[in-house]
N, C-alpha and C positions, 0 to 999 in steps of 0.2 A: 052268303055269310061274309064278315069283314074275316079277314087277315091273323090278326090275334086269335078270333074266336076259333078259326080254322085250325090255326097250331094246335091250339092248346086240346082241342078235340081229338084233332090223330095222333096227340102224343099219349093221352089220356086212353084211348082204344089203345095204341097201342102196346101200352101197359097195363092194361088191363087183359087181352089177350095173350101177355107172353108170362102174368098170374095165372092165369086162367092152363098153362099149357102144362107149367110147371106144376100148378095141382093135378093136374089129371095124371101126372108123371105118377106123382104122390098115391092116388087113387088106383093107379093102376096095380103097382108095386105092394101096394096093402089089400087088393082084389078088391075094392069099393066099386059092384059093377053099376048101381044106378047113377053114382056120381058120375062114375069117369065117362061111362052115357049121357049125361047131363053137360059136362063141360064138354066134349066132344063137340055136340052140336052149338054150343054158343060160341066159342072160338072160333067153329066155321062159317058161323053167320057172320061177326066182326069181320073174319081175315075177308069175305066173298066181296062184302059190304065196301070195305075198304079199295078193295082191289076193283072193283066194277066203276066206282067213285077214279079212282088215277086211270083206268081205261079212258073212263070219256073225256076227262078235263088234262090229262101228262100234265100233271100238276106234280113236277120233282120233289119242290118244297113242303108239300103234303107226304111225301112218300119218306123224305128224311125225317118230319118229324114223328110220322108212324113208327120209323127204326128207331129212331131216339128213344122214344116214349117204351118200343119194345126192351133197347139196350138197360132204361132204367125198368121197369117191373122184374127182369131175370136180375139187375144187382139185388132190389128190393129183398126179393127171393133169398139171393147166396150170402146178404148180409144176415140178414135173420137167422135163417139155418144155422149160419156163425156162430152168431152168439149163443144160438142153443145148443149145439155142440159143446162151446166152452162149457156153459154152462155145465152141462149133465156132465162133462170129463171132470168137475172142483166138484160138483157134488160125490159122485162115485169116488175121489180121492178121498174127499173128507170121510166120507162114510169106511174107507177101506184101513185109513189111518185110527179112526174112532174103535172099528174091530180087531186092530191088531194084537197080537198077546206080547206080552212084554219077557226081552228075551233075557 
């Protein structure tokens, strides 16, 4: 494969395995056991996949853009969660201000 195509593959695995880890975090946490079954084993396929691939070729530049690619999927993650956070904290306000009794 060329160059670009390469990047953009182990960044794209690699983002999509470090989605992939963080739900099952998710699935665990909430007892989802077929799920967390489920992303168990495709993570491990990706991470083996990956790792068997930089075995034969010490291909560095593949290995950075795997962690790149992992570093943005857990942002992706802890942005989202963000804002749903905020979220639900102005929803719960509003709703707590809306029930107040007036003193």
């Amino acid at each position: 494969m060329n160059l670009p195509l390469n990047i953009l593959l182990y960044a794209v695995i690699g983002c999509g395995e470090w989605y992939l880890a963080l739900r099952r975090t998710l699935a665990c946490a909430r007892g989802e056991k077929v799920q967390l079954v489920c992303l168990v084993f495709i993570e491990n396929i990706l991470g083996l996949w990956v790792l068997s691939n930089f075995i034969r070729t010490s291909d560095w530049l593949m290995a950075i853009c795997y962690a790149s690619g992992s570093a943005l999927g857990a942002l992706i993650i802890a942005v989202r969660d963000g804002h749903t956070q905020a979220e639900a904290a102005a929803t719960a306000a509003a709703h707590a201000e809306a029930h107040e009794a007036p003193v």
